[in-house]
N, C-alpha and C positions, 0 to 999 in steps of 0.2 A: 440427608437421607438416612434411613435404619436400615442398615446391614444384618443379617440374619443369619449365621453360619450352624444353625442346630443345637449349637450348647448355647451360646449366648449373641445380645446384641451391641452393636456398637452405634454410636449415632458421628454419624462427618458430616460436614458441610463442603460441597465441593465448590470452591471458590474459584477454581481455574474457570469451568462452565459459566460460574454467573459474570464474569468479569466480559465488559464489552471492549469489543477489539476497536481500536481507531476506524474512521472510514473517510471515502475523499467525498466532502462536499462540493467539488468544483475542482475540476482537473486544471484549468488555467491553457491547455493545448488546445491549439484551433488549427483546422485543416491548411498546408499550406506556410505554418509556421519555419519549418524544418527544409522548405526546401518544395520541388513539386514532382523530385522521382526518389522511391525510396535506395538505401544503397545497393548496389551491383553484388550480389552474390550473398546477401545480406540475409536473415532471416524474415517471416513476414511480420513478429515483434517481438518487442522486446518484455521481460518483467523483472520491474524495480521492489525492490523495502525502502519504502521512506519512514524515518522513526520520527514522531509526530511527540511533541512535551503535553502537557497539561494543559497547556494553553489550546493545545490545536494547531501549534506553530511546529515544522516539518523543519527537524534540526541536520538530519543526515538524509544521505541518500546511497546508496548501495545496488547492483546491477547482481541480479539471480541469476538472469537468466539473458545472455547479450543479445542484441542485434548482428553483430557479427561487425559492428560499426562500433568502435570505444569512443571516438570523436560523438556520433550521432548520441550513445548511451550517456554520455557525459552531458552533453545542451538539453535532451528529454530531464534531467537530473536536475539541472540547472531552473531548467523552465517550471520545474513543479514545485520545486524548492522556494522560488520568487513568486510563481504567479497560484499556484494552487493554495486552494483551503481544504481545510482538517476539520473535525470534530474529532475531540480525545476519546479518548477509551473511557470509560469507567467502571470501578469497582462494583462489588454485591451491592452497595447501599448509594451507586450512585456519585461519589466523588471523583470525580478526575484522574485519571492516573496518564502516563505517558507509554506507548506503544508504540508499534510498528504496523504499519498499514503495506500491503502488495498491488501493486499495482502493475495491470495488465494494458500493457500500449497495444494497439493494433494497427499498424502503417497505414492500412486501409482509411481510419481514421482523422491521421494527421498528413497524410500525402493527399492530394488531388488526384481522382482519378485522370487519366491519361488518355 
């Protein structure tokens, strides 16, 4: 971009922008998995950071935002970690890089309705 401040210009490249964030190709959760009533006093979901390598491969997993459930946030963690796929991030030009991807559960989705 050219920046224009009145006396003179500068030219930057914003690389933060061009850089693509990880994304989940395939959650790996299926309704039902987790059990068929969500927990007792629990919120209606939960949102994880899974940090995703170059590969695509979901190295960590981390709890934002809880269930109000550590056991349930922990097996959601587990299940995506084993059964989800990734697509990496990549740079302005396209190479791979490793990120972090959010990922938003919604009980709705993985409990049966009742």
């Amino acid at each position: 971009l050219l920046h224009w401040d009145g006396r003179k210009s500068r030219f930057h490249l914003p690389v933060q922008a061009s850089q693509r964030a990880p994304r989940v190709v395939q959650s790996g959760l299926r309704a039902g998995q987790f059990g068929t009533v969500p927990p007792a006093g629990g919120r209606a979901h939960a949102t994880l950071y899974m940090a995703i390598d170059a590969a695509g491969r979901a190295t960590a997993c981390r709890t934002a935002w809880s269930s109000g459930d550590a056991a349930l946030d922990t097996r959601i963690c587990d299940a995506l970690r084993d059964k989800g796929r990734f697509a990496a991030g990549s740079d302005l030009f396209g190479r791979p890089l490793a990120g972090e991807a959010t990922i938003y559960v919604k009980f709705a989705d993985i409990f049966p309705a009742s």
